[in-house]
C-alpha positions as CSV (number, residue, x, y, z in Angstrom):
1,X,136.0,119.9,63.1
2,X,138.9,121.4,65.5
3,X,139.9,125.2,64.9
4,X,143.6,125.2,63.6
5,X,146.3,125.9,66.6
6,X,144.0,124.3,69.3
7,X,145.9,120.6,70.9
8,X,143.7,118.0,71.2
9,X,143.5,114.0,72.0
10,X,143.4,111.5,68.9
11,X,142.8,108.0,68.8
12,X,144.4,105.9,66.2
13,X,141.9,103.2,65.0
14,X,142.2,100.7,62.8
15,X,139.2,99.3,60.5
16,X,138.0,96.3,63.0
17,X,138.8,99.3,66.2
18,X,136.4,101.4,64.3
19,X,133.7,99.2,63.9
20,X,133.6,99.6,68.0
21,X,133.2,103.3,67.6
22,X,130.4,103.5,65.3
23,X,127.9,104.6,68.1
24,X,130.6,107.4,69.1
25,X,130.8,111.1,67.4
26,X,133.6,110.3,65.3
27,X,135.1,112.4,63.0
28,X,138.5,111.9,60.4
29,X,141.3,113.3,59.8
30,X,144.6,112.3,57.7
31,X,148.1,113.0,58.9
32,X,151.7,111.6,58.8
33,X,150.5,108.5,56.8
34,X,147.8,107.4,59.2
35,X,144.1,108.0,59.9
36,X,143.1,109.6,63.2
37,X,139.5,109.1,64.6
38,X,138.6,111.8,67.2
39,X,135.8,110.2,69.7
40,X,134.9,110.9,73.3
41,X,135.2,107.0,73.9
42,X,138.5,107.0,74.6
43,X,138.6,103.5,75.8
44,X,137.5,101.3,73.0
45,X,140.7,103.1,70.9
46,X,144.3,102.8,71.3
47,X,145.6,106.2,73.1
48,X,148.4,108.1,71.0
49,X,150.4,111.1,72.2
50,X,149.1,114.5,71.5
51,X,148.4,115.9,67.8
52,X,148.0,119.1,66.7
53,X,144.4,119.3,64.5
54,X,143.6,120.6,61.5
55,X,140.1,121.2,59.6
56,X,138.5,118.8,57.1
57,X,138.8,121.3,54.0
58,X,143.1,121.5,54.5
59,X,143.9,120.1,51.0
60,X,147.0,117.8,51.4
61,X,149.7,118.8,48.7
62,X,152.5,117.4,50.2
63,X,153.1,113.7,49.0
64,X,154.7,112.7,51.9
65,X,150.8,112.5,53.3
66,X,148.9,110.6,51.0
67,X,148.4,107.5,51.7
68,X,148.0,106.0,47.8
69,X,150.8,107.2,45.6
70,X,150.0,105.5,42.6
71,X,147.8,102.0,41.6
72,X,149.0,99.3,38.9
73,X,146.5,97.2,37.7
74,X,143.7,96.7,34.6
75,X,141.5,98.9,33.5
76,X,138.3,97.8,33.6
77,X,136.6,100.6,32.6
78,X,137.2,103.9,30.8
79,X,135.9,107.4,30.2
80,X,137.3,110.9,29.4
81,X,136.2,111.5,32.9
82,X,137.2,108.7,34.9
83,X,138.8,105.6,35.1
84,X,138.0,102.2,37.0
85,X,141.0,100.2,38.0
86,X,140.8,96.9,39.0
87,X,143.9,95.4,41.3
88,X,143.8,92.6,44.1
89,X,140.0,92.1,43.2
90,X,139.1,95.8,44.1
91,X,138.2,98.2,41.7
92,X,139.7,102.0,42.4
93,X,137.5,105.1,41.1
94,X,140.0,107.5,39.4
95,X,139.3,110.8,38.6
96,X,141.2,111.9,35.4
97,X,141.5,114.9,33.0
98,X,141.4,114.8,29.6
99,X,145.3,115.1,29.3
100,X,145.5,112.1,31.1
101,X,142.9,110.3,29.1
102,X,144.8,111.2,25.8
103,X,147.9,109.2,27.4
104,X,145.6,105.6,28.7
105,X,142.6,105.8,26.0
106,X,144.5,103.0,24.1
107,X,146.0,100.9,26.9
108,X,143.6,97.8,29.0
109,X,146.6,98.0,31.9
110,X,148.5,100.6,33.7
111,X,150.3,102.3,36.7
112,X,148.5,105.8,37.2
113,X,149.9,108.1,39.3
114,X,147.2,109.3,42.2
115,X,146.2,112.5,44.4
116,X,143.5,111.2,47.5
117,X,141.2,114.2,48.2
118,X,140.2,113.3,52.0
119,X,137.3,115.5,53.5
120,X,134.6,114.6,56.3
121,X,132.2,113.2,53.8
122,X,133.9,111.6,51.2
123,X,137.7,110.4,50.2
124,X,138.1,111.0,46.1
125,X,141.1,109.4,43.5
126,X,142.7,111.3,40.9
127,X,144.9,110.1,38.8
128,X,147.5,111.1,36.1
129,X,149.7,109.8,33.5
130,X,152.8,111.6,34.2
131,X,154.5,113.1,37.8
132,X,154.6,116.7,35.6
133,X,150.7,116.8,35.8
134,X,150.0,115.4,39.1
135,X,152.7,118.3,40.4
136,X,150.8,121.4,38.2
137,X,147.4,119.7,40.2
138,X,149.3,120.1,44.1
139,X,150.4,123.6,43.1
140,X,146.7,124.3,41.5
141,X,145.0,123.2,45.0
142,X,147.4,125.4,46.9
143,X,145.6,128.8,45.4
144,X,142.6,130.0,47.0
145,X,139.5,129.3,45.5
146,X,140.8,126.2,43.1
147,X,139.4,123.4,44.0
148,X,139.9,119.6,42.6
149,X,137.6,119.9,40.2
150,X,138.1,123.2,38.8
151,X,141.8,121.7,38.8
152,X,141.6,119.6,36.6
153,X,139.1,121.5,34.2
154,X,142.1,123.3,34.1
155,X,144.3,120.3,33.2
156,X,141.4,119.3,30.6
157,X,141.6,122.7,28.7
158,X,145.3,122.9,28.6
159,X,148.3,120.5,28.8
160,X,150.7,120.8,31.8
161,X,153.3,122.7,30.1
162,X,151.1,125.0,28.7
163,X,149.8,125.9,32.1
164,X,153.1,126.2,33.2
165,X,154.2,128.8,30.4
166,X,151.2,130.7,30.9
167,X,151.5,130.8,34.4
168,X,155.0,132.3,34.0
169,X,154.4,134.4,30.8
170,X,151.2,136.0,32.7
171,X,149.0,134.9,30.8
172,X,145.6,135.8,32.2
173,X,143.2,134.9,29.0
174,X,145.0,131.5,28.9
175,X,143.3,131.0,32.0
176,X,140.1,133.0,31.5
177,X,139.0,130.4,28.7
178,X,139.2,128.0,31.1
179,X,135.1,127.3,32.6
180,X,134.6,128.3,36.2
181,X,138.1,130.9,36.1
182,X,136.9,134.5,35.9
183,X,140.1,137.6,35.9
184,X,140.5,137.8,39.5
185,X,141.0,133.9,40.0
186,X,143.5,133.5,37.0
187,X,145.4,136.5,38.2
188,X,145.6,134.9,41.6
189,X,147.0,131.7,39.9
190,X,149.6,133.6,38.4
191,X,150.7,135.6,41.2
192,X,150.4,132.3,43.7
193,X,152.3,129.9,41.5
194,X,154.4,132.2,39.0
195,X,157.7,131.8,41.2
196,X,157.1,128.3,42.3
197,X,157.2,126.9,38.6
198,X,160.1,128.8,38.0
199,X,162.0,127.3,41.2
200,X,160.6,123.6,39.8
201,X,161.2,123.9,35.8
202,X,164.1,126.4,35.3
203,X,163.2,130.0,33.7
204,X,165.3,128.9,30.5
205,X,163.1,125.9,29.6
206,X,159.8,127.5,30.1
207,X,160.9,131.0,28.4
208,X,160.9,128.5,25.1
209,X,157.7,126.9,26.2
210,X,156.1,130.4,26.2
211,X,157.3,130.9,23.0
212,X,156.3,127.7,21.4
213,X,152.7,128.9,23.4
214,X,152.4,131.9,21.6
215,X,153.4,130.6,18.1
216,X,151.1,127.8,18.7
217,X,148.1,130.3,19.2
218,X,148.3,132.5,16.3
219,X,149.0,129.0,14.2
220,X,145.7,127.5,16.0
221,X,143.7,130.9,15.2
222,X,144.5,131.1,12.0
223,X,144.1,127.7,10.8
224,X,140.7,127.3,13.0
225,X,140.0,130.3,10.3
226,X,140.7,128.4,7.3
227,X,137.9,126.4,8.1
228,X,139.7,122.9,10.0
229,X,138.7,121.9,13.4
230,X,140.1,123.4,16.0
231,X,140.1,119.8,18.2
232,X,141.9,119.0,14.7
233,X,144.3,121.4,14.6
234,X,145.5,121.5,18.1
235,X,146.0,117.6,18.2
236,X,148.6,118.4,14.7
237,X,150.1,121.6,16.2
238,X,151.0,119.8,19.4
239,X,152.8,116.9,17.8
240,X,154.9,119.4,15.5
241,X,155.9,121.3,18.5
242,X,156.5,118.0,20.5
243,X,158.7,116.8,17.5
244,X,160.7,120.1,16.8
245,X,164.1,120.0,17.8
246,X,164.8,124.4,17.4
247,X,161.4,126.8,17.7
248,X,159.4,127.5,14.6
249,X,157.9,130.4,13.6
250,X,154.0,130.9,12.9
251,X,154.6,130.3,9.3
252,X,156.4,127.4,9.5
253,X,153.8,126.5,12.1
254,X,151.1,126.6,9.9
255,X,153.1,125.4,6.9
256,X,153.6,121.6,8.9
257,X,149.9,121.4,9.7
258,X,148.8,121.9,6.4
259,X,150.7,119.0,5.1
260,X,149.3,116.8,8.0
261,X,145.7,118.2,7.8
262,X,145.5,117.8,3.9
């Protein structure tokens, strides 16, 4: 592409122009809610003023760029993976953690909330159940050296206010668990992100999230040693903690998923 800083000429093209340039070197970027198609046939395309360029790789997080913001239609297909949705005849790929997946598994029809990757070679959907996830995923791609996927492998491994708390409790084995994150990445995410989540959820609400984290943990380890599942346990402990209206201790912790897991 262009390097970053240097003014160039774009040409806006719609679908039918674009079928003029196919002989052309053409080559894509997205900005301001419209695509751009740099060619050195100028006059087959529309002239627009002056834009400044950016690379391929720049990951969008600001909203205010993406051209799909969410899709409402059935589901015509479903996996802990992905989703296809169907709207208007046209079926949408969606990318989707496991978080997400837990939230639509039951339903045949939703609205999904939806992040476009756009690079050179390929434009990728993902999508999320709630605007708390899709957020967490913006402020994920913003750190060096996470990319979509390894976003939401994070996303899969730990719901979005766990990530949060152990983002602001500095919790660097939270994210060491998590496949592809080795120390020096999951420090990075902490020191990249730790203020912004505090600006966007309030230090008050999160400093009882860690602590719900950390009770949560010792309840999971030592129930996971009494022999249940940990999938098991970790569905039961995050329904007690979701239900609780004051913090419970470990014991009382483990006291409520016994009861459930009997």
């Amino acid at each position: 592409m262009v390097d970053v800083g240097k003014t160039v000429k774009w040409s806006h093209c719609c679908f039918s122009e674009l079928v003029f340039c196919q002989n052309a070197p053409v080559s894509t970027v997205w900005r301001g809610g419209r695509y751009f198609y740099r060619s050195d046939f100028w006059e087959i395309c529309t002239f627009v003023p002056l834009f400044r360029a950016v690379p391929d790789s720049t990951p969008l997080t600001n909203l205010d760029q993406q051209m799909i913001t969410h899709i409402k239609g059935t589901i015509t297909y479903k996996s802990p993976t992905y989703l296809v949705v169907e709207t208007a005849g046209v079926g949408y790929h969606i990318n989707i953690s496991l978080h997400t997946y837990t939230k639509v598994e039951k339903l045949e029809s939703l609205k999904i909330l939806t992040y476009l990757q756009v690079k050179e070679d390929s434009h990728t959907l993902y999508g999320f159940a709630d605007e708390a996830e899709r957020s967490l995923f913006i402020l994920l791609l913003s750190v060096q050296g996470i990319g979509a996927n390894t976003a939401r492998i994070v996303l899969s491994s730990m719901p979005p206010e766990e990530v949060r708390a152990a983002i602001v409790g500095e919790d660097v084995n939270a994210f060491k668990r998590v496949k592809g994150i080795g120390p020096k990445t999951a420090k990075r995410i902490i020191l990249d992100l730790k203020d912004k989540v505090l600006k966007d959820s309030g230090s008050e609400l999160l400093q009882i999230k860690i602590q719900d984290n950390t009770s949560r943990d010792e309840a999971l380890s030592a129930l996971v040693a009494l022999g249940f599942s940990r999938i098991q346990v970790q569905k039961v402990l995050n329904r007690l903690l979701k239900e609780q209206t004051t913090p419970q201790s470990v014991e009382e912790l483990i006291k409520g998923a016994l009861k459930q897991l009997s």
